[in-house]
N, C-alpha and C positions, 0 to 999 in steps of 0.2 A: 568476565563473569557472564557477561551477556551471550556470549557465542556457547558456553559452556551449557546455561540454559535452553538456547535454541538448540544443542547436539542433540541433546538432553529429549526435548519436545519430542526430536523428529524422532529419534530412537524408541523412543516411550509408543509412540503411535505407529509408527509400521510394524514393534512387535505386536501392537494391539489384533493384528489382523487384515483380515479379506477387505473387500474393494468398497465394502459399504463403512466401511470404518476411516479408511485410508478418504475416500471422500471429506467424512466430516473433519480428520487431521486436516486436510487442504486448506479448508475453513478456518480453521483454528490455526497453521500457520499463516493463511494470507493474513488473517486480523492481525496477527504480533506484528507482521513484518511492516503493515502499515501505520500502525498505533506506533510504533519504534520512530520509522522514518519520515513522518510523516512531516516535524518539521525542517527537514531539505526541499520540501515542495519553495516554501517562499524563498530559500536562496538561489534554487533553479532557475524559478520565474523571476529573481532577477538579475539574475545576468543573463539568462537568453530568455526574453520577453517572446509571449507569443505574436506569430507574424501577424494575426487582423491587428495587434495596435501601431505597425508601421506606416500606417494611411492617418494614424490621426494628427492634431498642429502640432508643431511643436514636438516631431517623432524622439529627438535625442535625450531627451527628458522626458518626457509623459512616459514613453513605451516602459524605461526599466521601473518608476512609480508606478503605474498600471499593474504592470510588474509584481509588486513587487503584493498588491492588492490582490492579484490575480491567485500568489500562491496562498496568501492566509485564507483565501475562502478554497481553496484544493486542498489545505490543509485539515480543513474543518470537515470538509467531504468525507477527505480520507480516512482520518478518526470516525468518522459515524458511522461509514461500511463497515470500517475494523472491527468497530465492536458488533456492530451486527452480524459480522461474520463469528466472532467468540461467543455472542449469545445464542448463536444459532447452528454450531459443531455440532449440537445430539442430532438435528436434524437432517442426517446426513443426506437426504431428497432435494436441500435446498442446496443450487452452487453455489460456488464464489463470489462474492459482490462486489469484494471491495475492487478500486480502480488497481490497474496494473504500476506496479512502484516505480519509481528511479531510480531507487538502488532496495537492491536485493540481501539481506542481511543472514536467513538463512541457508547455513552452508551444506552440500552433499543433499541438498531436498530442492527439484524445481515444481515448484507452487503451478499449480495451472490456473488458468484466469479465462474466463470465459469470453471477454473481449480482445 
C-alpha cells in the first residue's frame, strides 16, 4: 500500500510540471521518506554505534546504549525536517532540509538532498 502511494506521489508531481514545481515535489518526497523511515535511525545506531563513542569506559556496552540514544534523538531530528519539508513544498525557493536517510523508500524517484 505504501509503495503504491509513494508511485502514486511521484507520478502525481512530475506530471505536475517544470523545475519549480518538480523542486517543491523533492520537498514533499524528502518529508514522506523521512517521516516513513525515520524510525530505522535508532536500530542503525545500534548496531553500528557512532565511532566518537568508541573512546568512551566501558566501549562494549556504553557505545551500542549511547547507541542506541543516539538514534531516538536522529529520529526526532528526522521527523521535524520531514515535516518541515511537507509544510514547506508550496515553497518551492526553499530546499530540502530534511537529513539524508538510510534507507530510501521511494521507488523510480531519486530525492536530492542538499548535503
Amino acid at each position: 500500500m505504501l509503495r503504491i502511494l509513494a508511485v502514486g506521489l511521484v507520478l502525481g508531481c512530475l506530471a505536475a510540471a517544470g523545475p519549480a514545481r518538480a523542486e517543491g515535489c523533492n520537498g514533499l518526497l524528502a518529508g514522506i521518506n523521512g517521516i516513513v523511515t525515520s524510525p530505522a535511525d535508532i536500530v542503525y545506531e545500534a548496531i553500528e554505534p557512532p565511532s566518537m563513542f568508541e573512546e568512551l569506559p566501558a566501549a562494549p556496552v556504553s557505545t551500542h546504549f549511547l547507541g542506541v540514544v543516539a538514534g531516538v534523538f536522529s529520529t526526532v531530528n528526522r521527523i521535524g525536517w520531514g515535516t518541515v519539508d511537507i509544510v514547506l513544498t508550496p515553497l518551492w525557493v526553499v530546499p530540502t532540509l530534511s537529513p539524508k536517510p538510510v534507507i530510501e523508500i521511494i521507488p523510480f524517484y531519486e530525492v536530492k538532498y542538499e548535503v
